[in-house]
C-alpha positions in Angstrom: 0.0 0.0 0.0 2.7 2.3 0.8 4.3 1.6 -2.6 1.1 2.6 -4.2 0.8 5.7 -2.2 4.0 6.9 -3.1 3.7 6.1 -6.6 0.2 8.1 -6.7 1.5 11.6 -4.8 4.6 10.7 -7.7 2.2 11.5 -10.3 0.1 14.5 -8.6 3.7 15.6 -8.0 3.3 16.1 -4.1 6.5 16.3 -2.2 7.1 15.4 0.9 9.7 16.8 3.0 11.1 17.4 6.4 14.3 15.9 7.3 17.0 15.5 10.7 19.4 18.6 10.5 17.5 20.5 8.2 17.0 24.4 8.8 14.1 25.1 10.4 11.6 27.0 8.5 8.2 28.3 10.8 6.8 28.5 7.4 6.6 24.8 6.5 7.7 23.4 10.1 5.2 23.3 13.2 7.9 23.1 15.8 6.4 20.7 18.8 9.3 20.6 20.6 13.0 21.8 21.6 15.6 20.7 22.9 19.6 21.9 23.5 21.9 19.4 22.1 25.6 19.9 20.9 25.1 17.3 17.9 23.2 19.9 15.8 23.3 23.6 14.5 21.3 26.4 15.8 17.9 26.0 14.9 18.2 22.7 13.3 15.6 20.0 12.8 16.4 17.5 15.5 13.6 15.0 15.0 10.7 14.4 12.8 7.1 13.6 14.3 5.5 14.3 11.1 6.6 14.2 7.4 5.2 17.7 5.9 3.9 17.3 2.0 4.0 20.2 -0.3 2.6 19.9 -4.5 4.6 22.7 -6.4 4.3 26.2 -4.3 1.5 25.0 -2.0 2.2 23.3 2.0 -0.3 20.5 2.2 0.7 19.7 5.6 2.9 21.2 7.6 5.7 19.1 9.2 5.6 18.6 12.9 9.2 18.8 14.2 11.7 18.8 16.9 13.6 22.2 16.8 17.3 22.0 18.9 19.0 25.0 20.1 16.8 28.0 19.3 
């Protein structure tokens, strides 16, 4: 099922994103929680709860992340 899922947002062209030690972005990210941590940057993805999906210019759902040292 999840092969067929992924092939189906393939061809609407829906994205999904959201990824450890990405920058976080309060535009696409819904920050849950935060932690300090000396393994990542300032304002860093730490963890993902939530994968975010996106088709072209357009945030279908937000990610839900884990935001360190911000």
């Amino acid at each position: 099922i999840k092969n067929q899922l992924d092939k189906s947002f393939e061809k609407l062209k829906v994205e999904a994103f959201a990824q450890s030690g990405d920058d976080f972005d309060p535009a696409i990210h819904n920050a849950i929680s935060k932690i300090d941590s000396e393994d990542f940057g300032e304002n860093k993805i730490s963890q993902v709860f939530q994968r975010g999906y996106r088709l072209g210019d357009k945030i279908i759902r937000h990610a839900m992340v884990q935001v360190a040292n911000c």
